[in-house]
BATORLUM-106705 format. One record per residue (C-alpha): x, y, z negated; residue number from 0; chain. Coordinates in nm, 3 decimals. Each point is the difference from the previous one (the first is absolute). Layout:
REC        c1        c2        c3   resi   chain
REC         X         Y         Z    NUM       A
...
//
This chain:
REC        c1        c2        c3   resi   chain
REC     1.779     4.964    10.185      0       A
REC    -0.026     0.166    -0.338      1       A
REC     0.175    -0.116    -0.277      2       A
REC    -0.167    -0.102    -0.304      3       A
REC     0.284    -0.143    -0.210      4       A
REC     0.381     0.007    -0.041      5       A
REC     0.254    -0.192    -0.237      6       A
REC     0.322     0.190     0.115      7       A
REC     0.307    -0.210    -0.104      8       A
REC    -0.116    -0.180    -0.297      9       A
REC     0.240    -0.182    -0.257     10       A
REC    -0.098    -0.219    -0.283     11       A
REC     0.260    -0.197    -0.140     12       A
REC    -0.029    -0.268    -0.358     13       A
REC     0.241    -0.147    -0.168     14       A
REC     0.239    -0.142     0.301     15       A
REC    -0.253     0.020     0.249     16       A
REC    -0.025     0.291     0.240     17       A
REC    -0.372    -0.065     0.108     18       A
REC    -0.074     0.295     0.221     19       A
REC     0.366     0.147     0.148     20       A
REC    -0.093     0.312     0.176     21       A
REC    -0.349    -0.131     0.143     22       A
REC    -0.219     0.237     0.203     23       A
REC    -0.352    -0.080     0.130     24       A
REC    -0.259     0.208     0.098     25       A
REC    -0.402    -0.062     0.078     26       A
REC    -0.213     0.207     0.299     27       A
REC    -0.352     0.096    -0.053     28       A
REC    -0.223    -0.243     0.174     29       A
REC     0.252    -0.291     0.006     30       A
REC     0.026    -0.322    -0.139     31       A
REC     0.384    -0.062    -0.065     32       A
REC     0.152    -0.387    -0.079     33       A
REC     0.265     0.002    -0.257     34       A
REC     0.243    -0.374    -0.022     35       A
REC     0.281    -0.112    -0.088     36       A
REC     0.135    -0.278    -0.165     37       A
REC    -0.059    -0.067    -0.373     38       A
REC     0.222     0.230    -0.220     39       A
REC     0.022     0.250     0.317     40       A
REC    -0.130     0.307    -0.226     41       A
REC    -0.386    -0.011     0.147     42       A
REC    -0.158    -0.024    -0.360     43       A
REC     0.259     0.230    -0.117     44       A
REC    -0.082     0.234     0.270     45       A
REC    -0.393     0.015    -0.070     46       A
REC     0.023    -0.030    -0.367     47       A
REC     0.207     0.338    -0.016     48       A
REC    -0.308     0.116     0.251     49       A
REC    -0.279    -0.103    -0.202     50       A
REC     0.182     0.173    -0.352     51       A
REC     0.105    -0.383    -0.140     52       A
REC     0.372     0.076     0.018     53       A
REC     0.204     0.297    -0.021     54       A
REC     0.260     0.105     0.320     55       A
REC     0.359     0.036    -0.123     56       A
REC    -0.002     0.218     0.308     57       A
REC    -0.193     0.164     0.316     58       A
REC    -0.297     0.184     0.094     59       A
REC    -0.406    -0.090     0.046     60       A
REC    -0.183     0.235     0.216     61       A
REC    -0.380    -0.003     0.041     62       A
REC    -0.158     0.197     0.240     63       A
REC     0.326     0.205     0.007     64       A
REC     0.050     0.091    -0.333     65       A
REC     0.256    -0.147    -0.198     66       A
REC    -0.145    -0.216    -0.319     67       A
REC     0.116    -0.140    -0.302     68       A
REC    -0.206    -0.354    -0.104     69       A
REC     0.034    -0.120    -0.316     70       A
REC    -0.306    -0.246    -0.063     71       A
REC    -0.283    -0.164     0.221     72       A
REC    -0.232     0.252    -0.158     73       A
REC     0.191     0.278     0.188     74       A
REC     0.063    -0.240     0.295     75       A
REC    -0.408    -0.040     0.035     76       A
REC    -0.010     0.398    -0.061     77       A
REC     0.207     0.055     0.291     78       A
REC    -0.205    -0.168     0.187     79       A
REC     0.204    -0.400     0.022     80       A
REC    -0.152    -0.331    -0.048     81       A
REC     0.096    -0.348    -0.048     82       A
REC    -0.174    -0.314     0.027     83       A
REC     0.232    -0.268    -0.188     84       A
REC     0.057    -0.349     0.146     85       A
REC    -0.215    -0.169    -0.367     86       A
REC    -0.314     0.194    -0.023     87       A
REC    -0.013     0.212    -0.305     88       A
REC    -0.367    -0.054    -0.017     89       A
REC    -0.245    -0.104    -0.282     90       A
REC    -0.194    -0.289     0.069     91       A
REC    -0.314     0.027    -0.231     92       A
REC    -0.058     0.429     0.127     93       A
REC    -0.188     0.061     0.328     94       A
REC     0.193     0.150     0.295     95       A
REC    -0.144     0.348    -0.066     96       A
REC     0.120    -0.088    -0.373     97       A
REC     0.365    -0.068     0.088     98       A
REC     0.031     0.303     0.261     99       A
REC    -0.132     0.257    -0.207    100       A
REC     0.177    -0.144    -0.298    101       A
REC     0.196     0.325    -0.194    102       A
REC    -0.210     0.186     0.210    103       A
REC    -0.299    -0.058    -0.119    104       A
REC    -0.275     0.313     0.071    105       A
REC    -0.226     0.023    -0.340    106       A
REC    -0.359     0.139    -0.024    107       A
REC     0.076     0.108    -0.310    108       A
REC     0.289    -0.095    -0.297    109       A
REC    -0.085    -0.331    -0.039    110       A
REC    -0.154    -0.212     0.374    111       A
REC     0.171    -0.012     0.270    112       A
REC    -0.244     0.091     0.316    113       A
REC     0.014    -0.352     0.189    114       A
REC    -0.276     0.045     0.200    115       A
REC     0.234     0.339     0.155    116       A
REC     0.302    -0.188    -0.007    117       A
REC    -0.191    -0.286     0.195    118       A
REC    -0.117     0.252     0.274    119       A
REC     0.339     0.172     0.039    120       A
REC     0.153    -0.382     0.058    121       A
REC    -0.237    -0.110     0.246    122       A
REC     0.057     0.349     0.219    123       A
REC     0.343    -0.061    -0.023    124       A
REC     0.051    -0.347     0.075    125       A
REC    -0.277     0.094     0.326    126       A
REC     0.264     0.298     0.094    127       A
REC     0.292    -0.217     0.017    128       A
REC    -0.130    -0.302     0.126    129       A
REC     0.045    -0.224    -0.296    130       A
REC    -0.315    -0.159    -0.108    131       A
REC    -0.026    -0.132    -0.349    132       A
REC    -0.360    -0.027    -0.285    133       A
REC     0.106     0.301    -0.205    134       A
REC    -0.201    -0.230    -0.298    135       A
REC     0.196    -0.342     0.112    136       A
REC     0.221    -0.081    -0.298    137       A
REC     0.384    -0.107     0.119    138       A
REC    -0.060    -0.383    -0.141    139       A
REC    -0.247     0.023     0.285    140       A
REC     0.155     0.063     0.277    141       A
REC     0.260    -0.126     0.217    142       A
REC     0.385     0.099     0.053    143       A
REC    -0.090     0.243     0.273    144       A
REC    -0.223     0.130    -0.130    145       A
REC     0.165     0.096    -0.326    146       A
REC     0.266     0.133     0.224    147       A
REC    -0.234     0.251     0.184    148       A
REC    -0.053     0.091    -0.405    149       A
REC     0.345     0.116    -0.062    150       A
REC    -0.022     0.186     0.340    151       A
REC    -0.275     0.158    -0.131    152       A
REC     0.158     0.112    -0.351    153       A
REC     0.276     0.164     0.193    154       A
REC    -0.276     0.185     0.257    155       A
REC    -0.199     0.071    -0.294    156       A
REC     0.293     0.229    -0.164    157       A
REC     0.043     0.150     0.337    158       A
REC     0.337    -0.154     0.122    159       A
REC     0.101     0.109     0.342    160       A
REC     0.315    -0.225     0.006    161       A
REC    -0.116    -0.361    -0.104    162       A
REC     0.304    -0.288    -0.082    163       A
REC    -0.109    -0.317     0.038    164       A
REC     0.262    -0.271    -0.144    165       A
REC    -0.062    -0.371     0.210    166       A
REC    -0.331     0.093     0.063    167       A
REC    -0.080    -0.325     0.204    168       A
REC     0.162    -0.258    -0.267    169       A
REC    -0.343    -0.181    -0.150    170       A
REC    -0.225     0.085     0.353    171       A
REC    -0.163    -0.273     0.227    172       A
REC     0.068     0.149     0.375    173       A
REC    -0.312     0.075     0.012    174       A
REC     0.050     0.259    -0.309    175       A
REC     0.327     0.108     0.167    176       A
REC    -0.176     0.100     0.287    177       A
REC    -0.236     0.174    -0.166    178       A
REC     0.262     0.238    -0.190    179       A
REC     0.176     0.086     0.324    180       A
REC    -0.335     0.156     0.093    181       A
REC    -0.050     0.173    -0.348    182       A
REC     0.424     0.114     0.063    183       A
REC    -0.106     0.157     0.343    184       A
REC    -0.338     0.190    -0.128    185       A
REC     0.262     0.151    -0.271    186       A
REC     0.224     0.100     0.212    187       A
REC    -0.287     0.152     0.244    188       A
REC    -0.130     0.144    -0.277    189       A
REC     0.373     0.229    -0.064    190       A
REC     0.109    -0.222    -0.285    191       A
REC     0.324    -0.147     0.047    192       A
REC     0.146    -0.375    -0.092    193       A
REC     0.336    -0.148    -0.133    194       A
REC    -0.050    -0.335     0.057    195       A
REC     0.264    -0.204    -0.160    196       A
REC    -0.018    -0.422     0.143    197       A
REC     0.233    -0.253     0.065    198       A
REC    -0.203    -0.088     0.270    199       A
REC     0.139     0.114     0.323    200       A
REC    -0.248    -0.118     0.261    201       A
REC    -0.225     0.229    -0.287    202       A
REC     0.243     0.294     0.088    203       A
REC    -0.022    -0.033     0.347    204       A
REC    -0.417    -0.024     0.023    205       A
REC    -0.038     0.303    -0.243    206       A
REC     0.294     0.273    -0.027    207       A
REC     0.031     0.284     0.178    208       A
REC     0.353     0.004    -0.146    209       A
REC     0.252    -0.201    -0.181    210       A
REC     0.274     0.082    -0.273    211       A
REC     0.251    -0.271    -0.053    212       A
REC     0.199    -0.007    -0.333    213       A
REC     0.331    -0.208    -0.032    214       A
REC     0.217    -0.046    -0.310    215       A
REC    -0.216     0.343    -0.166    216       A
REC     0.129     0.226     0.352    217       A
REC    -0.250     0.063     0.233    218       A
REC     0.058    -0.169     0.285    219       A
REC    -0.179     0.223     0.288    220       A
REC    -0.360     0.100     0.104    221       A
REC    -0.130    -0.150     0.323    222       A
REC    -0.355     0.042     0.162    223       A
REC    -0.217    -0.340     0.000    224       A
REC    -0.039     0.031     0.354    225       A
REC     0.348    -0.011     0.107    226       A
REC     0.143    -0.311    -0.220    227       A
REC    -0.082    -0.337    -0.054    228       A
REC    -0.005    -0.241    -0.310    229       A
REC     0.301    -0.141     0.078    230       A
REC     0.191     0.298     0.003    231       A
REC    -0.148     0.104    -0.325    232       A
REC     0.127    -0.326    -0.097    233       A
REC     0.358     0.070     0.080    234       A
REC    -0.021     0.365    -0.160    235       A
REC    -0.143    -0.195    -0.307    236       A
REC     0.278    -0.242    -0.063    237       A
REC     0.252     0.142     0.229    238       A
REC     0.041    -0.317     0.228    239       A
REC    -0.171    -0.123     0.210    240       A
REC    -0.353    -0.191    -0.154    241       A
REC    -0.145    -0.360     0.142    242       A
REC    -0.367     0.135     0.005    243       A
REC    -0.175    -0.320     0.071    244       A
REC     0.134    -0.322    -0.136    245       A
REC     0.097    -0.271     0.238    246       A
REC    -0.162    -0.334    -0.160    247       A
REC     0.070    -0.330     0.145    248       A
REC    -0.248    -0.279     0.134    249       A
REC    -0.080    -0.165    -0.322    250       A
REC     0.077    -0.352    -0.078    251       A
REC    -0.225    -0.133    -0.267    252       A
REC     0.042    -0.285    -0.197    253       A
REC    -0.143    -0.192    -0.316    254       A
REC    -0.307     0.164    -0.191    255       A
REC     0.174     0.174    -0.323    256       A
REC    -0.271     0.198    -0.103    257       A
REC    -0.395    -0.097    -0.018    258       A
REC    -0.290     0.142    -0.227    259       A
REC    -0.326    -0.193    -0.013    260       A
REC    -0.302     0.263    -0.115    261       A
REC     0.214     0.177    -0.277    262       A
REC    -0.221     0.238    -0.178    263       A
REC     0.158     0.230    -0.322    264       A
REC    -0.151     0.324    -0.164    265       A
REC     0.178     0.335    -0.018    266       A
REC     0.144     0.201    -0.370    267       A
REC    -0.373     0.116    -0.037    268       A
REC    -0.154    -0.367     0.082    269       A
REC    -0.173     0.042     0.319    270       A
REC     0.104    -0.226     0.283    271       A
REC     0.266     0.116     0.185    272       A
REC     0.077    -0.338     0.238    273       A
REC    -0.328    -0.160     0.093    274       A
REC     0.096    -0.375     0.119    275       A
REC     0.278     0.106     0.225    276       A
REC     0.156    -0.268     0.206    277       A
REC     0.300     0.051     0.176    278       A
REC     0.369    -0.193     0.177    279       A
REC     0.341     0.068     0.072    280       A
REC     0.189    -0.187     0.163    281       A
REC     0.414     0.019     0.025    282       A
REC     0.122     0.244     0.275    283       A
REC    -0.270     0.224    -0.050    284       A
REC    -0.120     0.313    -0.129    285       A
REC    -0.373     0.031    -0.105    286       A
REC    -0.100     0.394    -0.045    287       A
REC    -0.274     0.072    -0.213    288       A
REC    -0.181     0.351     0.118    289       A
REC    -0.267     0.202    -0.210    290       A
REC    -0.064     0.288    -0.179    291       A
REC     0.219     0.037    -0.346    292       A
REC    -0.275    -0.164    -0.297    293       A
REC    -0.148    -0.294     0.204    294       A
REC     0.172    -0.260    -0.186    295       A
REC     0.358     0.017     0.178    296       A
REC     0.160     0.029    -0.355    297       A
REC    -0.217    -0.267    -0.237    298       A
REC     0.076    -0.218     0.338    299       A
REC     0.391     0.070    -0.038    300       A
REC    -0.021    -0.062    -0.366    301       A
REC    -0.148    -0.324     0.048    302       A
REC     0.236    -0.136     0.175    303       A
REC     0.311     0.137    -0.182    304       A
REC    -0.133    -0.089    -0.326    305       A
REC    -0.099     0.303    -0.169    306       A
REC    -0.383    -0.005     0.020    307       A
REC    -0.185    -0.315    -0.070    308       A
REC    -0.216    -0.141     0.284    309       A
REC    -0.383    -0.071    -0.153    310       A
REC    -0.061    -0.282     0.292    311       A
REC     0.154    -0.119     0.304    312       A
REC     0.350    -0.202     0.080    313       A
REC     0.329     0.156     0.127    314       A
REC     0.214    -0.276     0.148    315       A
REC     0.394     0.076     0.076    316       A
REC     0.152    -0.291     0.166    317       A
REC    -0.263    -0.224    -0.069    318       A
REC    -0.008     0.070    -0.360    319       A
REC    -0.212     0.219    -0.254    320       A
REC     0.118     0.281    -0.125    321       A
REC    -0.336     0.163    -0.129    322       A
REC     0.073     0.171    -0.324    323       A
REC     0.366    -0.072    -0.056    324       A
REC     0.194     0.279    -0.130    325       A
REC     0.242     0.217     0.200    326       A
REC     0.296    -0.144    -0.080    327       A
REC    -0.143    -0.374     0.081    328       A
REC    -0.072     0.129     0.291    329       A
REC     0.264     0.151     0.084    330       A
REC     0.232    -0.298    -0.028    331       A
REC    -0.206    -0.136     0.263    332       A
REC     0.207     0.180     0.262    333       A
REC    -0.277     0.302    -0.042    334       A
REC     0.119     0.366     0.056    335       A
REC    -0.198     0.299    -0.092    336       A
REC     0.022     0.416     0.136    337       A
REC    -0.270     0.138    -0.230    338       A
REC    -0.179     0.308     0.145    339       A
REC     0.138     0.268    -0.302    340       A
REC     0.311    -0.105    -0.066    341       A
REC     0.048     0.235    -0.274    342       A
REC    -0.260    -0.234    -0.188    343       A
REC     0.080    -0.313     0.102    344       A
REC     0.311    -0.044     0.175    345       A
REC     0.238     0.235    -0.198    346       A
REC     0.078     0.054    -0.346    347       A
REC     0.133     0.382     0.068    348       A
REC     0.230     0.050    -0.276    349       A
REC     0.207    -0.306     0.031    350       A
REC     0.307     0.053     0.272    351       A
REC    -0.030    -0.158     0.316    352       A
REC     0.214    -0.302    -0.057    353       A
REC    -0.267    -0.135    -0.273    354       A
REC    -0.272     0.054     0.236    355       A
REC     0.156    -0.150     0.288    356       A
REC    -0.050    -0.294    -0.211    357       A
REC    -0.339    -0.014    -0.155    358       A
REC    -0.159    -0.312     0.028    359       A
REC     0.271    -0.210    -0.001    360       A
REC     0.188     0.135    -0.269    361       A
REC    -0.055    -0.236    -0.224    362       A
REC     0.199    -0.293     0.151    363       A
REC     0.367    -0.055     0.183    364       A
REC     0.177     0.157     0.108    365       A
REC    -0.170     0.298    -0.117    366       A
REC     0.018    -0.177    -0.351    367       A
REC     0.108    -0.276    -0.145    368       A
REC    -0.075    -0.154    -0.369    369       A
REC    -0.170     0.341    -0.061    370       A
REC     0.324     0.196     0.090    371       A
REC    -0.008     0.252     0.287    372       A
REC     0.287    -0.043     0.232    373       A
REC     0.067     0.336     0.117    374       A
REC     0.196    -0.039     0.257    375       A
REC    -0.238    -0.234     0.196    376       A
REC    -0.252     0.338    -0.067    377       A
REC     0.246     0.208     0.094    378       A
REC     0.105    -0.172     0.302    379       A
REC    -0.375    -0.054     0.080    380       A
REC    -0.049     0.357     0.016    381       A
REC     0.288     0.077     0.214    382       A
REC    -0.077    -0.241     0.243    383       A
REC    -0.386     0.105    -0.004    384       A
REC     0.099     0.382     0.040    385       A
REC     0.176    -0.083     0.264    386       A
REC    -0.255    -0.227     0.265    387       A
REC    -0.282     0.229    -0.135    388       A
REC     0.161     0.342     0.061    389       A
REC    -0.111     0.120    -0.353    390       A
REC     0.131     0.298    -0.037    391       A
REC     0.089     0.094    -0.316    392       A
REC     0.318     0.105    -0.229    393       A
REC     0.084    -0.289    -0.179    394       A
REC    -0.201    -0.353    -0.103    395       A
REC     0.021     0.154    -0.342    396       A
REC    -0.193     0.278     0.089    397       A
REC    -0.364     0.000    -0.125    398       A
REC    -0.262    -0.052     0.239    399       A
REC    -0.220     0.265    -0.118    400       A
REC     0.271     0.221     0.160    401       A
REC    -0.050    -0.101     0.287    402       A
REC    -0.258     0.109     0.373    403       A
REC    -0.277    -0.168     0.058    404       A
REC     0.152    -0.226     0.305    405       A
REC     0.287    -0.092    -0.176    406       A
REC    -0.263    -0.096    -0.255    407       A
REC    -0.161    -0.208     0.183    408       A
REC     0.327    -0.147     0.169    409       A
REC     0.078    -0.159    -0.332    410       A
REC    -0.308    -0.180    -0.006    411       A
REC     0.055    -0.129     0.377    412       A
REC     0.348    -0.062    -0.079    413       A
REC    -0.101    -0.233    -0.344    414       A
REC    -0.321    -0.167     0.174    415       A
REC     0.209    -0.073     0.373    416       A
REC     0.283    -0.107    -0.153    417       A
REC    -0.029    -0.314    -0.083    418       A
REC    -0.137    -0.363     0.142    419       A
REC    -0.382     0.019     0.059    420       A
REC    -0.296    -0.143     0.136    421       A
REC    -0.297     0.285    -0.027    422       A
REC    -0.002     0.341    -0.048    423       A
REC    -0.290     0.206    -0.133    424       A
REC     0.111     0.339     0.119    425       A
REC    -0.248     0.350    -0.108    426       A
REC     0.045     0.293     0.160    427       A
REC     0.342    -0.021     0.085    428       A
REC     0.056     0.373     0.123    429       A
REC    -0.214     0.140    -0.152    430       A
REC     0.152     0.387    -0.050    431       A
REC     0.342    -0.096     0.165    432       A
REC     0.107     0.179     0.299    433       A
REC     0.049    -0.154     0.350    434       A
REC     0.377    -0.091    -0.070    435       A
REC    -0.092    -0.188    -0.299    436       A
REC    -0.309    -0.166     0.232    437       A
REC     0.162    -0.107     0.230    438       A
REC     0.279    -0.167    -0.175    439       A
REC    -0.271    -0.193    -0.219    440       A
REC    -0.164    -0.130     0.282    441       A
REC     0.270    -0.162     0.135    442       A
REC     0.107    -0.211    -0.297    443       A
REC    -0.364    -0.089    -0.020    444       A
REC    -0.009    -0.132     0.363    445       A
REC     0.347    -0.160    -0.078    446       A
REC    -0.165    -0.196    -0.272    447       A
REC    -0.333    -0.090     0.220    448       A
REC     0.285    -0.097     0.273    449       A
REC     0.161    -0.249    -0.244    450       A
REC    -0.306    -0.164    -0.068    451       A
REC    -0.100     0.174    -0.321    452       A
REC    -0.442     0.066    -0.077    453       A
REC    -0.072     0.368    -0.024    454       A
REC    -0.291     0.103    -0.107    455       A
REC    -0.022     0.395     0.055    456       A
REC    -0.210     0.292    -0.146    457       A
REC     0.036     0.370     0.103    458       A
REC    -0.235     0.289     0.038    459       A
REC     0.186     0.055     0.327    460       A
REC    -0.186    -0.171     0.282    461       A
REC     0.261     0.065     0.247    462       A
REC     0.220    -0.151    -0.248    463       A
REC    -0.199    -0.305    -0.039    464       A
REC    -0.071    -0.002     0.402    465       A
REC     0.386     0.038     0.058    466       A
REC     0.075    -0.265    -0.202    467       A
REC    -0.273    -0.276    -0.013    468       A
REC    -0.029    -0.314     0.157    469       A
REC    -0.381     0.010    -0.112    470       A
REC    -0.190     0.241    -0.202    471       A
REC    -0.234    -0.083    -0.258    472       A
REC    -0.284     0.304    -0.095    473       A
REC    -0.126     0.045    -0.322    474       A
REC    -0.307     0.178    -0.098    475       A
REC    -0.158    -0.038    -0.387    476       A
REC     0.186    -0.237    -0.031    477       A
REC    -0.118    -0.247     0.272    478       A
REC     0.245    -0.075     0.293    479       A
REC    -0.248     0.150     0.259    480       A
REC     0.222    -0.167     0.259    481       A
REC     0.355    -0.143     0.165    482       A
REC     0.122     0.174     0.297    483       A
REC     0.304    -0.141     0.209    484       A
REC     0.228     0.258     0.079    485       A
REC    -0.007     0.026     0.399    486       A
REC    -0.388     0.050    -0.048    487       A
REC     0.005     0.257    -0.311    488       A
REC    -0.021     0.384     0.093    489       A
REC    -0.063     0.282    -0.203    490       A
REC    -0.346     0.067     0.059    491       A
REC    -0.149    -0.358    -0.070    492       A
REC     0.231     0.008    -0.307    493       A
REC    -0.119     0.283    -0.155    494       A
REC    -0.360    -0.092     0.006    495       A
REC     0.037    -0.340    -0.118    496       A
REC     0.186     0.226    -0.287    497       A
REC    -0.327     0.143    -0.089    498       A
REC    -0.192    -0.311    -0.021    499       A
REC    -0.129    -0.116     0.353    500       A
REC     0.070    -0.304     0.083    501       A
REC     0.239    -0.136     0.304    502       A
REC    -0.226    -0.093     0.220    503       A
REC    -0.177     0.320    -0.016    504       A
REC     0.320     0.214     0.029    505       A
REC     0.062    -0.195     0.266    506       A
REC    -0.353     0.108     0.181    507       A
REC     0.003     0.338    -0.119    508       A
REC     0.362     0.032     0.166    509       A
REC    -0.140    -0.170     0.315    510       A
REC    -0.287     0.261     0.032    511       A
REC     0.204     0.307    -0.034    512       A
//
């Protein structure tokens, strides 16, 4: 099969990191081609030097067998190479035909741009390739997928024949999901070829023609889709062996720890965002919450950790209220919190990892003690923490800005597990991490649900929150739409209730089919 694209033994190397060591890759005509690895394995490296972000300290791109030098995305789009970004880099108040045509625009004369041409060429477009969208629609408009099929569009629109599409299934329902596999495989019949970079390996295996592991910025090997399996992508990941599927024991549940009576709060712009939600967790349990990202999972996390202010309602923990208190009131109560960006919330990037490792309780012994720091209980901390947590890193001095993504995050686990507690709010725990990291996460969280400990969980993974959960709650506008147990939850029912039908009718529409 013809060859459309080679990186021949790429090297990109920063200040004591060697991020691409000699990495080669190349992309077929007609082909949609995986790309993993772990996080800091040299993928981002590898496609930023592709799409003109980065310059190689050494080795050769060849397009359509000629040799090519690419020195900025402008060049990168001339050539003929797209990329569709993980955030959208979309703007909400323009139409669709606004945002693709945007630097583009086609002018009936010096000063107008000719919309009602630019509207035509759009609709033909999105009708070619299979991806319908309102040309007029603005982007506030419309949902996730949709705004995806957008930034497809921008790329198609400029001609790419090699499209890059960074997580493209993070913020999709299933549904959505679906529905880009089938816009992937009209590309790809149409002689456009994918890189398709995921940390989603059952993803790999339902969509790649091929697969290009990185490890440690080396490229691992090239295998054909049909002839591997996840697990062994796992293993060429990580290089060990991978538990794909956690093993969860029967639950145990005890005491009622957390309960919220009809809690209702507004979002930053002050339009509801939790509409009399009512929930309980009890001890030895996990509850999930599923739902498209924006339907009130963060104001409901807020809530309950004390940084957003409930408007009505009653959240009980233990039998006591704990509406409205402030973070650190709550969490003395035993209360542990993984926000969903931890560069926001859970980190403060430019102290070192010792300091951070002991945010929150900082303030008291034997962290300090008559407003005096005792360093070596930090110290010690740190070492010990480093240690359970596998946080890999050079030193507990060493600044946590400095630091991957996963190991990142591992101080944040490390911090919020490490201590005596009674509930966890946990967000998006993996989000962005690779399946080393994963899987090492969810085992200390089904350690903690083991010992007894409330977890409430949020993730835009479903088979994250169907791998973990003893029951999963659905959200939709910020209503829980319904409470599934998880013996009877599948995919399917779950990702209709995520668009706003309710139980019983997922249920029906399930039974029908």
């Amino acid at each position: 099969m013809e060859q459309i694209l080679e990186m021949v033994n790429i090297v990109k190397t920063f200040p004591g990191v060697v991020a691409n060591n000699k990495v080669s890759f190349e992309v077929r005509k007609r082909e949609i081609h995986a790309l993993v690895g772990e996080n800091g394995a040299g993928k981002t490296t590898l496609m930023n030097i592709l799409y003109g972000l980065y310059k190689p300290d050494g080795g050769d791109i060849i397009i359509a067998g000629e040799k090519t030098s690419i020195d900025s995305p402008i060049v990168a789009i001339e050539k003929g190479i797209g990329l569709v970004a993980q955030h959208f880099m979309l703007i909400e108040p323009l139409t669709v035909a606004e945002n693709i045509i945007l630097g583009l625009e086609t002018r009936k004369n010096k000063i107008f741009t000719d919309m009602r041409k630019a509207n035509q060429k759009v609709k033909e477009l999105s009708e070619l390739y299979g991806l319908e969208v309102d040309p007029t629609a603005r982007i506030m408009d419309i949902s996730v997928g949709v705004q995806q099929r957008v930034e497809i569009l921008k790329i198609l629109y400029r001609e790419a024949q090699i499209l890059i599409l960074d997580e493209p299934t993070a913020v999709l329902t299933p549904q959505e999901t679906k529905e880009l596999y089938k816009v992937l495989f009209s590309l790809k019949e149409m002689g456009k070829s994918v890189v398709f970079i995921t940390h989603k390996l059952n993803e790999v295996m339902d969509i790649s023609d091929r697969v290009t592991v990185l490890r440690g910025g080396k490229a691992i090997g090239t295998v054909n889709t049909s002839e591997t399996d996840a697990t062994q992508l796992a293993s060429m990941m990580v290089g060990r062996e991978v538990l794909m599927r956690v093993k969860k024991e029967g639950k145990k549940l005890g005491e009622a720890v957390l309960e919220l009576r009809k809690v209702s709060a507004v979002d930053s712009r002050k339009l509801p965002a939790l509409k009399n939600v009512s929930l309980e967790i009890r001890a030895g349990e996990i509850l999930g919450i599923a739902g498209v990202q924006g339907n009130g999972q963060t104001e409901l996390v807020e809530v309950l950790t004390g940084l957003r202010k409930a408007t009505s309602g009653e959240v009980m923990l233990k039998g006591d209220s704990i509406i409205n208190k402030n973070s650190r009131s709550i969490r003395e109560l035993r209360v542990a919190h993984i926000p969903e960006d931890r560069n926001k919330r859970g980190l403060i990037l430019d102290y070192d990892v010792a300091d951070n490792l002991i945010l929150g309780p900082h303030y008291k012994p034997p962290f300090t003690y008559r407003g005096k720091r005792n360093l070596q209980n930090v110290w010690q901390n740190a070492r010990n923490l480093i240690a359970e947590f596998d946080i890999r890193t050079p030193s507990y001095d060493t600044k946590a800005e400095t630091l991957s993504g996963g190991n990142q995050q591992k101080i944040v686990v490390a911090r919020e597990l490490g201590g005596d507690i009674s509930l966890l709010v946990v967000s998006q725990p993996t989000r962005g991490l690779d399946i080393g990291t994963i899987e090492f996460i969810h085992k200390r969280i089904l350690e903690l649900r083991d010992k007894g400990v409330a977890i409430l969980l949020v993730s835009a993974e479903l088979t994250e929150i169907m791998s973990l959960s003893d029951r999963i709650a659905v959200m939709y506008d910020g209503n829980i739409v319904g409470i599934l147990q998880d013996e009877e939850a599948k995919e399917e029912q779950i990702g209709m209730m995520m668009t706003g039908i309710s139980k019983v009718d997922a249920l029906r529409g399930e039974e029908s089919d």
